[in-house]
C-alpha positions, -999 to 999 in steps of 0.1 A, spaced: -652 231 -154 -646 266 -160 -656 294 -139 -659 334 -138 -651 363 -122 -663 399 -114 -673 421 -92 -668 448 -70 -653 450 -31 -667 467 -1 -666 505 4 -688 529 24 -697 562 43 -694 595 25 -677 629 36 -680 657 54 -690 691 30 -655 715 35 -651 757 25 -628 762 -4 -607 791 5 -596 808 -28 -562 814 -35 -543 842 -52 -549 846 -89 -522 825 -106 -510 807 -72 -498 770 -75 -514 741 -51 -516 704 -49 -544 688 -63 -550 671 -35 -549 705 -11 -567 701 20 -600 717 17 -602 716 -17 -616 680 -24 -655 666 -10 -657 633 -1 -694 636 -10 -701 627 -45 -725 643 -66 -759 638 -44 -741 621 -19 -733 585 -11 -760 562 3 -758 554 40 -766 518 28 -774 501 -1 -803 479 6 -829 497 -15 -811 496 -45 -802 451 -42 -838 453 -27 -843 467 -64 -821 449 -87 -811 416 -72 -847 401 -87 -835 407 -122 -798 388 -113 -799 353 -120 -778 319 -112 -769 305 -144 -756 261 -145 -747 241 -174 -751 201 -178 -723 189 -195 -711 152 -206 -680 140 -220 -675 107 -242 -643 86 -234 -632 56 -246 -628 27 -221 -588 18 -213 -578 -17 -231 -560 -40 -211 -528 -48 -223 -521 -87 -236 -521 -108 -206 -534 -87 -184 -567 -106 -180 -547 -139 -163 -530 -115 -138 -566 -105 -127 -577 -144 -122 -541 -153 -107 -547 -130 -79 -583 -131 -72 -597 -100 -89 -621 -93 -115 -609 -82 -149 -627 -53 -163 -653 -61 -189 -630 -49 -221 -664 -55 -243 -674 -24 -224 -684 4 -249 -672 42 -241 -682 58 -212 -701 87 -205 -691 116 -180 -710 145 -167 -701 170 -151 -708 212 -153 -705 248 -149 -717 276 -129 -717 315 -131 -742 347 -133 -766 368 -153 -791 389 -154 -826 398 -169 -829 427 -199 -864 420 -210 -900 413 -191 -902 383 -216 -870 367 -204 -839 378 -226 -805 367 -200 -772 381 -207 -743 360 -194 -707 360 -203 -699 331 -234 -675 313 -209 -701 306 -186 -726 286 -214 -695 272 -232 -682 235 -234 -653 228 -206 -633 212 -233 -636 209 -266 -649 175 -268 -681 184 -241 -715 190 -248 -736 218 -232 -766 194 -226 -788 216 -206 -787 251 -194 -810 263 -163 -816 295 -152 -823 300 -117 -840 333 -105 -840 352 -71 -872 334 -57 -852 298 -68 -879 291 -99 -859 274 -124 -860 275 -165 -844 256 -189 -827 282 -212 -817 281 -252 -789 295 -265 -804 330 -288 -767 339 -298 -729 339 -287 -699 362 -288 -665 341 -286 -644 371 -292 -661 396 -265 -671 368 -242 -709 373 -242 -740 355 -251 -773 361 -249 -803 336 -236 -839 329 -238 -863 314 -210 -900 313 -214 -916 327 -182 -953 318 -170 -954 359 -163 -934 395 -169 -903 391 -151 -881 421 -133 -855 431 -157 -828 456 -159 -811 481 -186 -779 491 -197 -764 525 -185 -736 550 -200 -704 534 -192 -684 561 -211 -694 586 -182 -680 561 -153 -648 581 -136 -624 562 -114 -634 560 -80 -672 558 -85 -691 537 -62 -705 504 -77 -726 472 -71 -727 440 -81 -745 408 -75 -737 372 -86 -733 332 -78 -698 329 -55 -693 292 -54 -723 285 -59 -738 305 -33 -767 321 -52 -773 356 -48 -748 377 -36 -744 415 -32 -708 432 -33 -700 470 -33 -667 490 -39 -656 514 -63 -639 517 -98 -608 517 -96 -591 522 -130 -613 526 -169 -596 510 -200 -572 482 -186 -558 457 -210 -552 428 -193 -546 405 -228 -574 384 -223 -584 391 -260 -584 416 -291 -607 443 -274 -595 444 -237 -611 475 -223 -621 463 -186 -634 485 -160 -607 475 -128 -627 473 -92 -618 464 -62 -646 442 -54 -647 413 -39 -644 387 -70 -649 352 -68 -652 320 -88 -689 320 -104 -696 356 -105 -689 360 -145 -713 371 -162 -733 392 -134 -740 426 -136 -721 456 -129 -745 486 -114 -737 520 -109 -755 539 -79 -787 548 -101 -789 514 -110 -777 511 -139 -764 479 -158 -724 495 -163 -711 463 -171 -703 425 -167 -682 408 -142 -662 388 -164 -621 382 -147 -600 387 -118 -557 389 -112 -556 367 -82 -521 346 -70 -542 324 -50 -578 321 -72 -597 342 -46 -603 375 -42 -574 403 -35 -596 433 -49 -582 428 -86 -614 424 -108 -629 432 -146 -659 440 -161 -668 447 -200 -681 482 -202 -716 481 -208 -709 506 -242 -691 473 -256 -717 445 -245 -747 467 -255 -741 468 -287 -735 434 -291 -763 423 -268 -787 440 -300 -772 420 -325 -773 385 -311 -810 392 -298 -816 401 -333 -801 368 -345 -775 385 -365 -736 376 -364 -720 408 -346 -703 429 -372 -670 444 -363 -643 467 -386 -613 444 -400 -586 456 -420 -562 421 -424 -531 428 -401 -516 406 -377 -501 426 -347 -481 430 -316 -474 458 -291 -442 480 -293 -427 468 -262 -389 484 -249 -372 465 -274 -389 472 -302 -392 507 -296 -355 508 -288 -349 495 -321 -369 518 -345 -359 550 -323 -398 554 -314 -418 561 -284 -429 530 -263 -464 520 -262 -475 543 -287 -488 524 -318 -493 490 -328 -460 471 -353 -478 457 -381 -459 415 -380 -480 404 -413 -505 417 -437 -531 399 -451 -526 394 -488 -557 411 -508 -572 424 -476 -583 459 -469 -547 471 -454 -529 453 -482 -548 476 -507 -543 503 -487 -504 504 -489 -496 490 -452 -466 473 -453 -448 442 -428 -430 466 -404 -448 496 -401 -460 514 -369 -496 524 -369 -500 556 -346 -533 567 -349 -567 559 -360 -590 584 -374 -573 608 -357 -572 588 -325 -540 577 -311 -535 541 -306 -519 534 -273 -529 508 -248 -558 519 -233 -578 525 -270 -555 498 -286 -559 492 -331 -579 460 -329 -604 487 -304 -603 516 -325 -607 495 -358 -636 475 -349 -656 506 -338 -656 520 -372 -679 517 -397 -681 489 -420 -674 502 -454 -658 538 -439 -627 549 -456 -609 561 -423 -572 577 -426 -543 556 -404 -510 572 -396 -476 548 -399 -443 555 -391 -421 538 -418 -386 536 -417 -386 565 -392 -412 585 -416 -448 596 -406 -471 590 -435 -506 591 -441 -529 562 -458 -564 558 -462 -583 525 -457 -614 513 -464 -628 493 -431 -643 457 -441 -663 431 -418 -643 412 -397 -647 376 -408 -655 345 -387 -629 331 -367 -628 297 -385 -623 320 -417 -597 341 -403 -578 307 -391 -581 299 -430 -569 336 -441 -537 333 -419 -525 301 -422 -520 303 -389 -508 269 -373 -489 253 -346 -471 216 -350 -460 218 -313 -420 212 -323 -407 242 -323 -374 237 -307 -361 221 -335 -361 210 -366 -382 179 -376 -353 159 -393 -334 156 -363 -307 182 -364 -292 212 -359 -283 239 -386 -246 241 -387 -221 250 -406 -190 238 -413 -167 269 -413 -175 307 -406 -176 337 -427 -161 370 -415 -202 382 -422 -211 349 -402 -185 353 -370 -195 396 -368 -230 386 -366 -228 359 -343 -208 382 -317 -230 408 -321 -264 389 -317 -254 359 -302 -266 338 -331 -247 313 -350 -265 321 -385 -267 305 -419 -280 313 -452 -318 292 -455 -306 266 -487 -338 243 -505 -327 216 -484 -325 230 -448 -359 244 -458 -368 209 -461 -353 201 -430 -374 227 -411 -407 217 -429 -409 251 -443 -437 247 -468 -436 282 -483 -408 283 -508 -403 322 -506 -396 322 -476 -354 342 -475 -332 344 -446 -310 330 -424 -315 298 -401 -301 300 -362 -277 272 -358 -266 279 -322 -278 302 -293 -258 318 -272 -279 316 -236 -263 346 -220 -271 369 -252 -300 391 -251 -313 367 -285 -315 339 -260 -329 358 -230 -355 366 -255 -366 331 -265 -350 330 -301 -343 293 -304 -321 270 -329 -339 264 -361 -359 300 -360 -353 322 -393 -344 359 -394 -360 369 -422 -347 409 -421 -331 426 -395 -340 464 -392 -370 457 -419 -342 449 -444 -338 417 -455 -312 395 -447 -304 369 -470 -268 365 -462 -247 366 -433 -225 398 -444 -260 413 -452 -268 409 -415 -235 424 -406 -236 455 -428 -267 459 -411 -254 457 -375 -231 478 -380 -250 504 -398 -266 504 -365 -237 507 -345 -225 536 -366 -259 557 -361 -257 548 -322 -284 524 -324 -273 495 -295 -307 476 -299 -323 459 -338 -350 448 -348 -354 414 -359 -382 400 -379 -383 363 -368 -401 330 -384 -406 301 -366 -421 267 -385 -453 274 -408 -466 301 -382 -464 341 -393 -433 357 -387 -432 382 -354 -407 411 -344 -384 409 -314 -358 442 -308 -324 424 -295 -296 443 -273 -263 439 -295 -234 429 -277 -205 453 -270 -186 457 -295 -147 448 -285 -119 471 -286 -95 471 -311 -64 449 -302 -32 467 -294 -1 458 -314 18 436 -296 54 455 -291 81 438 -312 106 428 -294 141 451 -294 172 442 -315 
């Protein structure tokens, strides 16, 4: 079973109105002067806020799925049925057919039409596994009338999905508000299904816009501090007019209950969205064919850049839209249209909000230049096509090598001993046959294969792993071991102590990972010859 989150904790009682004594022109204070800040918001904050779930909690509904799983009965092994008559018991029937279990899910939604539209989050509706079948959905409103809903369209990738029920009369509904104008440290509502509980009204405030919390490609969660608990997901997020300003959809907790860590999709994401599946359409998103990955310390270490700013470009889709745009395998893109990626508006954000068809210019840092290209943004595909597009795949043995040994080599080159000390890698040059080996199907593939792994090297701390393939080390390739040590200490000579490695393992696309070289060790002293 899987459940949801989301919501918001409990906060209350406004301020008292204060004089703002004005300072010399030009004099300095702190932002947080006493004096100069109201506790009252704009209007002031409600002594209670029973009229407004008096209001909205008749458009919130419980939301349960009927699921059932097909297994196969357990065989008894040869000779087991005699041990069952030797002792007394009864053998299980072993002509039994498979058996059939049921089980389900719970969560939250609420109302956007008088003729009985529900949006939900997808997780809520979806199979626990992938072998279950959703056999029923009910929809449970505030006054406990239940419907059996359909399924009008799904989101996998932002996590919502619309439904249908066919009421006997107009039902309450609610709509979405502007969640671009939501500032930390506004006061929200929310009301969903706890455990099960049926409706349930928390209140708190905002208390961080943007957070990226690498549940998917478009994190942008508003952060409250609401009380958040298993079977809220997919409930509504209000502001204090009323307003639909998201849905509850995850929560950071150590212990799986609330500690006032919890996320909702911003309503100026799900709205959109929310048109297209009612419309029956498949939701249409920018795509440009790049696979990515943040510029974490290392990385930024190693190409003299600015962490988390810009995304590092690990493969680029062959014929797609960033292909024919000139992006190349190792560049940084910095902005977007003008807007700079970072990890609040992140590239897989700012790329999906453009325009299908929009030719949008995109900043890269190359090789330590800045340079400008211009893109034309296509439609995203479907996921099952993008699988296809990327190859992407995972044959769960990737600690070593599938015939059953270790890359080694015999004796050491003066390219292979200098690059082991500095990385901590034992490397080799990748021959047909330890390509083989690996079960490495693409026969371009170049580099060197990691024979052994030095634990206590910042390689190893890193998760590089025997059999892996460094395919270039500071985005030049490496197809020899003195190549990887011309380049090390090219690195060392321009005061770089971190490089970037551009690492393959198996048939999956390659990724980059900036390693700490290892000190390099003083020159030996001449040992004094003795005196005649």
């Amino acid at each position: 079973m899987r459940y949801v989150y989301g919501i918001t904790g409990a906060i209350l009682l406004g301020g008292a109105a204060a004089s703002l004594s004005l300072s010399p022109l030009g004099a300095q204070t702190a932002q947080n002067e006493p004096g100069s800040i109201s506790a009252v918001p704009p209007g002031g904050a409600p002594m209670s806020f029973a009229n407004l779930a008096d209001r909205l909690q008749p458009a919130v509904v419980n939301i349960a799925t009927r699921q059932s799983v097909t297994v196969r009965q357990q065989q008894l092994p040869p000779g087991f049925e005699e041990f069952f008559r030797r002792f007394g018991g009864q053998a299980p029937d072993q002509n039994q057919g498979p058996v059939t279990q049921r089980g389900g899910s719970l969560g939250s939604g609420f109302i956007i039409s008088p003729d009985g539209y529900v949006v939900t989050n997808n997780h809520v509706i979806a199979p626990a596994r992938p072998d279950a079948v959703v056999e029923q959905i009910t929809v449970t409103l505030a006054d406990r009338t239940e419907y059996e809903a359909e399924v009008v369209g799904r989101d996998q990738v932002a996590d919502i999905a619309v439904l249908k029920i066919n009421p006997t009369r107009p039902l309450p509904f609610v709509r979405f508000g502007d969640s671009t104008r939501t500032r930390v440290g506004d006061w929200v509502i929310a009301i969903g299904n706890p455990f099960g509980l049926g409706g349930t009204v928390t209140a708190g405030i905002v208390s961080a816009l943007h957070r990226n919390i690498g549940a998917g490609l478009y994190d942008r969660y508003i952060q409250t501090d609401a009380s958040i608990n298993s079977g809220n997901s997919g409930g509504p997020m209000f502001d204090v007019n009323g307003n639909v300003i998201g849905i509850n959809t995850a929560l950071i907790s150590p212990t799986g209950g609330n500690v006032g860590i919890g996320f909702a999709i911003p309503a100026e994401q799900v709205a959109p969205v929310v048109d297209q599946l009612r419309r029956g359409e498949r939701v249409h998103r920018g795509y440009i064919g790049v696979g990515m990955q943040d510029v974490d310390e290392g990385v930024a270490a190693a190409l003299g850049i600015d962490r988390n700013r810009g995304t590092l470009i690990r493969s680029v889709t062959p014929g797609g839209p960033a292909a024919r745009a000139g992006v190349q395998e190792g560049d940084v893109i910095v902005s977007v249209g003008g807007r700079p990626v970072t990890p609040d508006a992140t590239l897989a954000y700012l790329i999906s909000q453009q325009a299908i068809g929009a030719r949008v210019p995109i900043e890269v840092i190359r090789q330590g230049q800045r340079r400008t290209l211009n893109i034309q943004i296509a439609e995203r595909p479907t996921e099952d096509e993008l699988a296809r597009l990327n190859g992407v795949e995972d044959d769960g043995n990737n600690d070593s090598n599938d015939a059953g040994g270790k890359p080694s080599a015999p004796t050491q080159s003066a390219g292979q001993r200098s690059a082991q000390a500095a990385l901590g890698l034992a490397l080799e040059p990748l021959t047909p046959a330890m390509a083989q080996r690996l079960n490495i199907r693409d026969a371009s593939v170049r580099g060197l294969v990691v024979g052994t792994v030095d634990p206590n090297s910042d390689a190893g701390q890193k998760g590089l792993q025997t059999g892996d393939i460094i395919l270039s080390i500071n985005q030049q390739p490496t197809a020899t071991p003195e190549a990887a040590a011309s380049i090390v200490d090219a690195a060392r000579r321009a005061g770089r102590n971190t490089v970037l490695l551009q690492v393959k393992r198996g048939n999956n696309p390659p990724a980059y990972i900036g390693v700490d070289l290892a000190r390099a060790a003083a020159p030996a002293r001449p040992t004094p010859a003795p005196a005649h």
